[in-house]
C-alpha positions as CSV (number, residue, x, y, z in Angstrom):
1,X,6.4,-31.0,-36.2
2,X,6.1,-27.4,-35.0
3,X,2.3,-26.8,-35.8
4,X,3.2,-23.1,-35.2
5,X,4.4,-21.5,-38.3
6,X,2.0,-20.0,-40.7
7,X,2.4,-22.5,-43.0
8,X,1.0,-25.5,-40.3
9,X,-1.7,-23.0,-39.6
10,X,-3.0,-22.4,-43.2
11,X,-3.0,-26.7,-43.6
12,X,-4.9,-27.0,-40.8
13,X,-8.0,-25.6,-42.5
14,X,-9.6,-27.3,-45.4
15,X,-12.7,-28.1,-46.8
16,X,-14.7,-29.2,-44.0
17,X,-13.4,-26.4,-41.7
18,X,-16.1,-24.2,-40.4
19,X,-14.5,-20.6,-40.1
20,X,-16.0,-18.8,-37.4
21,X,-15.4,-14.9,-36.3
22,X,-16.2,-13.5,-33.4
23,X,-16.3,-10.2,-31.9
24,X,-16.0,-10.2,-28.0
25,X,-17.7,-7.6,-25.9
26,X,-18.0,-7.4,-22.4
27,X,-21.6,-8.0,-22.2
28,X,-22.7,-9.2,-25.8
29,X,-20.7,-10.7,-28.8
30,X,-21.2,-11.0,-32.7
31,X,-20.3,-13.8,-34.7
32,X,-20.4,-14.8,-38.6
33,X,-19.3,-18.1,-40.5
34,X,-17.5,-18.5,-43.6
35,X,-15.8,-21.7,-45.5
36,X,-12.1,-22.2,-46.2
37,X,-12.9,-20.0,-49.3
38,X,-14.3,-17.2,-47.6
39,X,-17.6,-17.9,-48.4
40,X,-20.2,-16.3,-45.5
41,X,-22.9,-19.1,-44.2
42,X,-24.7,-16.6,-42.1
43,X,-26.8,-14.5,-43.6
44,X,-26.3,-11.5,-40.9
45,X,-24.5,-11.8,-37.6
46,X,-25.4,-13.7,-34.6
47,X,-25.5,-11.8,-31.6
48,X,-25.3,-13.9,-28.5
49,X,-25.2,-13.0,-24.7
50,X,-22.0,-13.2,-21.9
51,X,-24.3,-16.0,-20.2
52,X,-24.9,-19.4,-20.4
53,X,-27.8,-19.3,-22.2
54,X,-25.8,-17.2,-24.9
55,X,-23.3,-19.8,-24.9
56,X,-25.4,-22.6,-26.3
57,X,-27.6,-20.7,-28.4
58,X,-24.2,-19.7,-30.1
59,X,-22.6,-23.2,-29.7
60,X,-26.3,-24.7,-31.4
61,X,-25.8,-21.7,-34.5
62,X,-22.6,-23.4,-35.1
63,X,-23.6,-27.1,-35.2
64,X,-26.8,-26.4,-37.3
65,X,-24.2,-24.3,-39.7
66,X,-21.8,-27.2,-40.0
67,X,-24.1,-29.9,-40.3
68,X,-25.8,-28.1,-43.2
69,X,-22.8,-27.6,-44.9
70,X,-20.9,-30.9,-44.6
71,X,-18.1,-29.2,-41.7
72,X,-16.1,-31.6,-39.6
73,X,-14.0,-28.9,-38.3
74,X,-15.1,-26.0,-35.9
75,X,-12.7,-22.9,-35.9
76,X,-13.4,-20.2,-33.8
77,X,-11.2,-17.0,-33.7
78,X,-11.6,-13.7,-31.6
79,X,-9.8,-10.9,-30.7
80,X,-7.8,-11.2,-27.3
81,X,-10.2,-7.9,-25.6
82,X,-9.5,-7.6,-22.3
83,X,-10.4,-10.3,-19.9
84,X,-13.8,-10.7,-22.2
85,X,-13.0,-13.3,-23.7
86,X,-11.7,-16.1,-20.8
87,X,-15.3,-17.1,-20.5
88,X,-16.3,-17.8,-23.7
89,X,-12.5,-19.3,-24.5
90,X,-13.0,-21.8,-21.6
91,X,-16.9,-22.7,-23.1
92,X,-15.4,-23.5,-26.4
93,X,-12.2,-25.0,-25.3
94,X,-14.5,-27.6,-22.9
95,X,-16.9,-28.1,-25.6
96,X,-14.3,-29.1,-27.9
97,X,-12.7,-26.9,-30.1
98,X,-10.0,-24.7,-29.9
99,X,-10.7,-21.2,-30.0
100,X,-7.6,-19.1,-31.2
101,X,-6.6,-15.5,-31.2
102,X,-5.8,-13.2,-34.0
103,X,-3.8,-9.9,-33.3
104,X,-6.4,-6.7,-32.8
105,X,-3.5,-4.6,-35.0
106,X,-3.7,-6.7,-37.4
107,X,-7.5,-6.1,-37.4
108,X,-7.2,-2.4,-37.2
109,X,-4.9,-2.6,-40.1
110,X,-6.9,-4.8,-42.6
111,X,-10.1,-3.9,-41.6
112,X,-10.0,-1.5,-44.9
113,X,-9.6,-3.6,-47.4
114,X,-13.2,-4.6,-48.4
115,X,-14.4,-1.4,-48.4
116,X,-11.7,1.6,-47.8
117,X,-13.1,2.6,-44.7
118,X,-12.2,2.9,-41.4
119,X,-15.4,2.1,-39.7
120,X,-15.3,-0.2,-37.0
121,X,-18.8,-2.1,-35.7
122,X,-20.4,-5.4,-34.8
123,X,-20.7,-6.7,-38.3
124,X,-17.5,-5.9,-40.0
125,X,-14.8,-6.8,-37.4
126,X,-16.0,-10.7,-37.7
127,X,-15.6,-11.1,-41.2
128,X,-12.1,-9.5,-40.6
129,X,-11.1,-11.7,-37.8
130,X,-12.5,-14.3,-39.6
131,X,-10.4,-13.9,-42.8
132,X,-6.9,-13.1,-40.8
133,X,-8.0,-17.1,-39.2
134,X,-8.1,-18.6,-43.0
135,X,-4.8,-16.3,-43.8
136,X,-3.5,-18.6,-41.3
137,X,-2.6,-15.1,-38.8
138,X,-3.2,-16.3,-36.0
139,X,-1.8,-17.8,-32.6
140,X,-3.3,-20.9,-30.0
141,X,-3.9,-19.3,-26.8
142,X,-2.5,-21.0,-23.5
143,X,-5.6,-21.3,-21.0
144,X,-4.1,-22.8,-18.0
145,X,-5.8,-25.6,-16.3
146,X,-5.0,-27.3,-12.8
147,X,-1.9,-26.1,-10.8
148,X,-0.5,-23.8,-13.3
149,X,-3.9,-22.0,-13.1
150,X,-3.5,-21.6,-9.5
151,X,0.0,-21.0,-9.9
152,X,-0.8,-18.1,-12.1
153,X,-3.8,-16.5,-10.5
154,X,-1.6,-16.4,-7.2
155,X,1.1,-14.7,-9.0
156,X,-1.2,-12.3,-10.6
157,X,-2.6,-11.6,-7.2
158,X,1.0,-11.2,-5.8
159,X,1.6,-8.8,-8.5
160,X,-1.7,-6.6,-7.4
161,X,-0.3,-6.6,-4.2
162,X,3.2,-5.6,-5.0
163,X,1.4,-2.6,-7.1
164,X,-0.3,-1.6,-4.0
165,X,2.4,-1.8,-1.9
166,X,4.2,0.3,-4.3
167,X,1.8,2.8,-4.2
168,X,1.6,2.9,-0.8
169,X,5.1,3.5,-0.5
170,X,4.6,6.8,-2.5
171,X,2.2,8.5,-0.6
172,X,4.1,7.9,2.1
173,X,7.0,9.7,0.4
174,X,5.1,12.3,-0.5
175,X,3.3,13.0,3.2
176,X,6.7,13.0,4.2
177,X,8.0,15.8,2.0
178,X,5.1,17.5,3.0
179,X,4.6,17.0,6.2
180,X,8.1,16.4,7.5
181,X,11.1,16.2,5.3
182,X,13.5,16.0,7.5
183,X,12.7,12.4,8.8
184,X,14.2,10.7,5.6
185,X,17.5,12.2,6.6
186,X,17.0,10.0,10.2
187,X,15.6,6.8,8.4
188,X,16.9,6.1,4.6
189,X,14.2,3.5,4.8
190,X,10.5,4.4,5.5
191,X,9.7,0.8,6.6
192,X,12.3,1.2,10.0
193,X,11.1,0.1,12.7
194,X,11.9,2.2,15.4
195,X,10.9,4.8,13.2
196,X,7.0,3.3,12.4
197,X,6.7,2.8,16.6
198,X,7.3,6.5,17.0
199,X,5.0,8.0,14.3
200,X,2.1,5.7,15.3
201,X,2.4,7.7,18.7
202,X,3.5,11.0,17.4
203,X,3.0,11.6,13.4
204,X,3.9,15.3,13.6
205,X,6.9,16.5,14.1
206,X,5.3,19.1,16.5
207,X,4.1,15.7,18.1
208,X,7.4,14.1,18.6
209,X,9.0,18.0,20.0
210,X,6.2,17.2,22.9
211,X,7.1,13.8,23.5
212,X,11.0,15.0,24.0
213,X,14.3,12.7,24.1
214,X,13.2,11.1,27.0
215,X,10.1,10.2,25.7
216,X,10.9,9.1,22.1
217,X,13.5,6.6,24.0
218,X,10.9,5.0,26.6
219,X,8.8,3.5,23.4
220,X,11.7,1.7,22.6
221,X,12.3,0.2,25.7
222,X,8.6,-0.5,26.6
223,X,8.8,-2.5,23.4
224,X,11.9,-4.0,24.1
225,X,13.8,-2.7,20.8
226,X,17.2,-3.0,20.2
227,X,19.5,-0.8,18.5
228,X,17.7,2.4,19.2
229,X,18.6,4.4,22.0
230,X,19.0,7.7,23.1
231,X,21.3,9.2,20.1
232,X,19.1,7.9,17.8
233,X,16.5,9.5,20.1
234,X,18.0,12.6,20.0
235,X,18.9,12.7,16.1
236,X,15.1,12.4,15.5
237,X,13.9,14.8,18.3
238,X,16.4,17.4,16.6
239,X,15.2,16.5,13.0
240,X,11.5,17.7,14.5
241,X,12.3,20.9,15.7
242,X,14.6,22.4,13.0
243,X,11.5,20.9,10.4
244,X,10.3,22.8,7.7
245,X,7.5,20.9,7.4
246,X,3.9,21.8,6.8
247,X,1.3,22.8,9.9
248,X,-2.1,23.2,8.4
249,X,-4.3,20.7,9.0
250,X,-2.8,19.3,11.5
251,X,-5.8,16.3,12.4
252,X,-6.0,15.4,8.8
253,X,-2.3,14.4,8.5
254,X,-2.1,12.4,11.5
255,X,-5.4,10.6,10.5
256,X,-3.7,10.3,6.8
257,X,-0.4,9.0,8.0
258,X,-2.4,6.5,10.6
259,X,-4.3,4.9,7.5
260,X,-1.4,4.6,5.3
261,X,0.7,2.6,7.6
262,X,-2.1,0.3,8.4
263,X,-1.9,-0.3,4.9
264,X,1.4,-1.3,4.8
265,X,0.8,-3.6,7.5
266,X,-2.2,-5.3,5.6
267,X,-0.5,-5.4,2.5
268,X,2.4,-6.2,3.5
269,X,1.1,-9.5,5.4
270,X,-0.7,-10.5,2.2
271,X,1.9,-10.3,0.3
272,X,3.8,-12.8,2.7
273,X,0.9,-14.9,2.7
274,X,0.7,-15.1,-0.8
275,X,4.5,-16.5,-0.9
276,X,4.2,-19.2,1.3
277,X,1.0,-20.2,-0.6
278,X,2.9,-19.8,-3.9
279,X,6.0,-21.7,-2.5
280,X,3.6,-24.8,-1.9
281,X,1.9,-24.6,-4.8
282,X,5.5,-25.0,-6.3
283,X,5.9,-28.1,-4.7
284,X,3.5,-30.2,-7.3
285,X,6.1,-29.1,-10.6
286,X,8.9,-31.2,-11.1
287,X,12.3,-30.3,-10.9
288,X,11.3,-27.0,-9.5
289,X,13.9,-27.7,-6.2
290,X,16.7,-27.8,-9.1
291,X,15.6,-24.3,-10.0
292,X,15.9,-23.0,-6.5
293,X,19.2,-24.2,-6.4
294,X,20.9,-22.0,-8.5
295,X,22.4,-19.5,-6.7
296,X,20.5,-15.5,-7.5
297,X,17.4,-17.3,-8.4
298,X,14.2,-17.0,-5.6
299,X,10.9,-18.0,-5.0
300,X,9.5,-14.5,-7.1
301,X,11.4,-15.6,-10.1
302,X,10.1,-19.5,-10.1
303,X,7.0,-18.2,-9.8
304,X,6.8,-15.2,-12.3
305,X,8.1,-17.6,-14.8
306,X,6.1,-20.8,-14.2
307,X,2.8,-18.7,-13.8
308,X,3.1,-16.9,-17.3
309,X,4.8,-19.9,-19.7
310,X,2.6,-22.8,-17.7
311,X,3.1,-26.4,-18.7
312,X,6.6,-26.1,-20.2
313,X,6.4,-29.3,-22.2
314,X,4.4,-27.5,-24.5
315,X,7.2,-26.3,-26.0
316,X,9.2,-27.7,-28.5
317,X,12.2,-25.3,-28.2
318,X,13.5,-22.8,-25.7
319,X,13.2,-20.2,-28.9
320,X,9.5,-20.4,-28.6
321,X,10.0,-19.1,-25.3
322,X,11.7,-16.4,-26.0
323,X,9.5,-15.3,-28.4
324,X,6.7,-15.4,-25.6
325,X,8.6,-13.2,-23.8
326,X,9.1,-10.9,-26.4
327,X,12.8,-11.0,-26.7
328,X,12.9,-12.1,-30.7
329,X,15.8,-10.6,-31.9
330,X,14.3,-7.7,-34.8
331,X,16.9,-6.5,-37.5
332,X,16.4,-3.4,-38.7
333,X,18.4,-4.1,-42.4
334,X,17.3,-2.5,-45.8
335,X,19.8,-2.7,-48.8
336,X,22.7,-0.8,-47.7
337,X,21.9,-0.1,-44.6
338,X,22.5,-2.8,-41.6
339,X,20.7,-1.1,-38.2
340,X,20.6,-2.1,-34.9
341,X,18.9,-5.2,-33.9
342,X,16.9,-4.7,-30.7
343,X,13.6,-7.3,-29.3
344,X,10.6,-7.1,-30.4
345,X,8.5,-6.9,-27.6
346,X,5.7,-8.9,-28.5
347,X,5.3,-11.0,-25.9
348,X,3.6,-11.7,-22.2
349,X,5.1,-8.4,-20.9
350,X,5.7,-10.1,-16.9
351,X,7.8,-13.2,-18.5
352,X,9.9,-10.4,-20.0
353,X,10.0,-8.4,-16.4
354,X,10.7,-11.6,-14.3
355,X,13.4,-12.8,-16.9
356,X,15.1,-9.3,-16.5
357,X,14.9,-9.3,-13.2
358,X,16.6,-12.7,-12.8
359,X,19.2,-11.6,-15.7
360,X,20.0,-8.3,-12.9
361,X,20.1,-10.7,-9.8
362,X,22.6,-13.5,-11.5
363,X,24.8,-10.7,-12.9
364,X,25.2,-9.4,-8.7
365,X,25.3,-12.9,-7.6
366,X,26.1,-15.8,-9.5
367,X,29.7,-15.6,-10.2
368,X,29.1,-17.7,-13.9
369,X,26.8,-15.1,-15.0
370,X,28.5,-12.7,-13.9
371,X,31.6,-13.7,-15.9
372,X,29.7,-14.2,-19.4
373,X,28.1,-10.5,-18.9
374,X,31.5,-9.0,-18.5
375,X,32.7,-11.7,-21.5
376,X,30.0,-10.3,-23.6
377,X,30.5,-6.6,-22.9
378,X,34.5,-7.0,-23.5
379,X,34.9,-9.7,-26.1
380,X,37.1,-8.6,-29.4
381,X,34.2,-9.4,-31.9
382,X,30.4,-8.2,-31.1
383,X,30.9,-6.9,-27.8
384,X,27.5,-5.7,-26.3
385,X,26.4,-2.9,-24.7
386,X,25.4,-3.4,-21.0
387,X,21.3,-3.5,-21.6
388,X,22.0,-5.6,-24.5
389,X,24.7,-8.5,-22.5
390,X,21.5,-8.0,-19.4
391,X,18.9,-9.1,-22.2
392,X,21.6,-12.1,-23.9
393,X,21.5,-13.1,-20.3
394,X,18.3,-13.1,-19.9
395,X,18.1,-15.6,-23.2
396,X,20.7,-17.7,-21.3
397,X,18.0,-18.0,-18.1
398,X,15.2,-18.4,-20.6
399,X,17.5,-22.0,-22.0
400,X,19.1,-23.4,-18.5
401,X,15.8,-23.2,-17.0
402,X,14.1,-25.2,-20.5
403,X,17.1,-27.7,-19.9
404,X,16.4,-28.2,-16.4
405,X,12.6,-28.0,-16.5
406,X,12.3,-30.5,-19.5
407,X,15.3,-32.8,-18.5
408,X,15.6,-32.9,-14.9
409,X,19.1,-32.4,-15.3
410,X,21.0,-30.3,-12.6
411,X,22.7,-26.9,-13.3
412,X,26.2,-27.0,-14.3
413,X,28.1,-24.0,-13.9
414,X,30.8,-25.7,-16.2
415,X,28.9,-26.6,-18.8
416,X,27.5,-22.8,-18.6
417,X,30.9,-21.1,-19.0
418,X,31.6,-23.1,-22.4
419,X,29.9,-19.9,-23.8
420,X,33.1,-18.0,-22.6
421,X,35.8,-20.5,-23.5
422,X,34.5,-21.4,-27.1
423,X,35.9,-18.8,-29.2
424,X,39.2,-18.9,-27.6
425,X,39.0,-23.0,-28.4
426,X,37.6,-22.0,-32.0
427,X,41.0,-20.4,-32.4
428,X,43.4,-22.6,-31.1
């Protein structure tokens, strides 16, 4: 039975369900009870601290409410603000009940309609979130527990890391276009490493003019480098004297340059620590080696995908996936008028990233994806545009790697291309 639809939700609360809202804060939080009716218990809102102490004082409130009123049932619902909430989620969910989440646009919205005002504080927004929870509007949030915890807190780190890394990567652009522009036509890529050895010694290119041809060259061969010599030597020598590059400041740029590549360094080495760590974590999910097998599919895209859906077998369809990715297919029909469907984009916003990303590497190569994306964008009837055959595609990872996950089956690319070969079998 899927106990996700509105309809299981509403059912789920009945007479001896004790309705409680909550509105999270970073360092205080407000809370009022009502029945299955709507009826308030508390006669003014409880405000409870971020601490332990707060905790039990609000988890005592709500047993002394229930018992008084002949409640079996403990339903507590919050807004999803920030990372406020994990602590309090985790108190509730290991003192059991099961906390859930209501949408805060759906609070903004509906907020009005006791009063016709738009005011927002600590006793209103409760008795809001509360009544959206007995409207059955509301969703069970995934808290992670043992490896898919770590499994997603290292992927959340690696995805810090990649931020920085990304950052770093454009100041270094733009010291370069201030500094010396010329070097990007010597190195396409920043992270060369012929390149890095000579701006660690000379950053300027007033620097590298001093050290000469000659000089440029011996750094490589004190380091032992291959495939750098003395044309590449003299290319970047040449670069530095016909540079147009600023020459104020002089100490400041060097010092800045210095600091950014150490960076890079220590980011980058994180970031590689991080993977191996991830790729061992990996090793405690089942069938995870049948996902590695496919051919476009890495270690980032496992683990982006098993960090934000977790424990997959709490899933009763590969459509509730997509939906948590955000990729529910939204019509846009009235009367007459038939629109263009696009995704909603209500979903965890790195599933939907990973799962494009995959989509974009099986498209350059996996040869079976990348014969139902050219199907899709050249069949006679629907044929898609190319964003929307990436985004089908991205559907099709979303259900081989539900299959394989929940199965243990192995991928079959012929099984796969039946998508192709159906219509023209429909036909005959």
């Amino acid at each position: 039975m899927n106990c996700n639809t509105q309809n299981a939700k509403i059912a789920s609360i009945t007479e001896k369900t004790l309705i409680v809202g909550i509105d999270v804060g970073s360092e205080a939080h407000y809370a009022r009870a009502f029945d299955w009716r709507n009826y308030e218990y508390s006669k003014k809102p409880l405000e409870f601290s971020n601490t332990e102490a707060g905790f039990q004082m609000f988890k005592a409130w709500m047993e002394d409410l229930a018992e008084k009123h002949g409640k079996d049932v403990v339903l507590p619902g919050m807004e999803p603000t920030g990372h406020y909430w994990f602590a309090l989620g985790k108190f509730l969910q290991d003192n059991g009940m099961r906390p859930v989440h209501v949408n805060p646009h759906h609070v903004k919205k509906s907020k009005e309609l006791d009063d016709n005002n738009p005011n927002k504080n600590d006793r209103k927004d409760p008795k809001t979130i509360a009544a959206l929870v007995n409207e059955g509007r509301f969703s069970y949030p995934y808290i992670p527990t043992g490896i898919y915890a770590e499994i997603r807190s290292l992927s959340n780190l690696r995805f810090q890391t990649q931020e920085e890394i990304t950052r770093l990567k454009n100041r270094l652009a733009r010291w370069f276009s201030i500094y010396f522009p010329e070097y990007k036509d010597v190195y396409g890529d920043m992270k060369a490493v012929s390149g890095r050895m000579v701006l660690k010694v000379a950053p300027l290119p007033e620097d590298i003019i001093k050290l000469g041809v000659e000089g440029v060259n011996r750094i490589w061969r004190d380091a032992k480098l291959r495939g750098a010599g003395m044309k590449r030597a003299k290319t970047l020598v040449t670069a530095a004297e016909h540079s147009v590059g600023s020459r104020e400041a002089p100490e400041a740029a060097r010092m800045e340059l210095r600091n950014l590549l150490e960076d890079m360094d220590v980011y980058a080495s994180r970031l590689e620590g991080l993977l191996e760590n991830i790729a061992e974590k990996l090793k405690e999910i089942p069938y995870i080696d049948k996902l590695m097998e496919i051919k476009g599919i890495g270690l980032v895209t496992v683990s982006g995908f098993i960090a934000e859906v977790g424990d997959i077998g709490r899933f009763d369809s590969p459509k509730q996936l997509q939906k948590l990715a955000g990729y529910a297919i939204v019509a846009n029909d009235s009367g007459k008028h038939n629109g263009e469907s696009r995704i909603s984009y209500r979903g965890r916003k790195r599933l939907r990233y990973t799962l494009y990303e995959a989509a974009i590497s099986l498209i350059g190569k996996n040869a079976e994806f990348k014969e139902i994306h050219e199907y899709y964008r050249t069949r006679k009837d629907n044929p898609l545009k190319k964003m929307q055959s990436v985004v089908a595609i991205a559907c099709k990872v979303i259900r081989v790697f539900y299959a394989i996950l929940t199965k243990g089956v192995d991928y079959d690319p012929q099984k796969l291309m039946r998508d192709v070969h159906r219509p023209q079998m429909q036909a005959a």
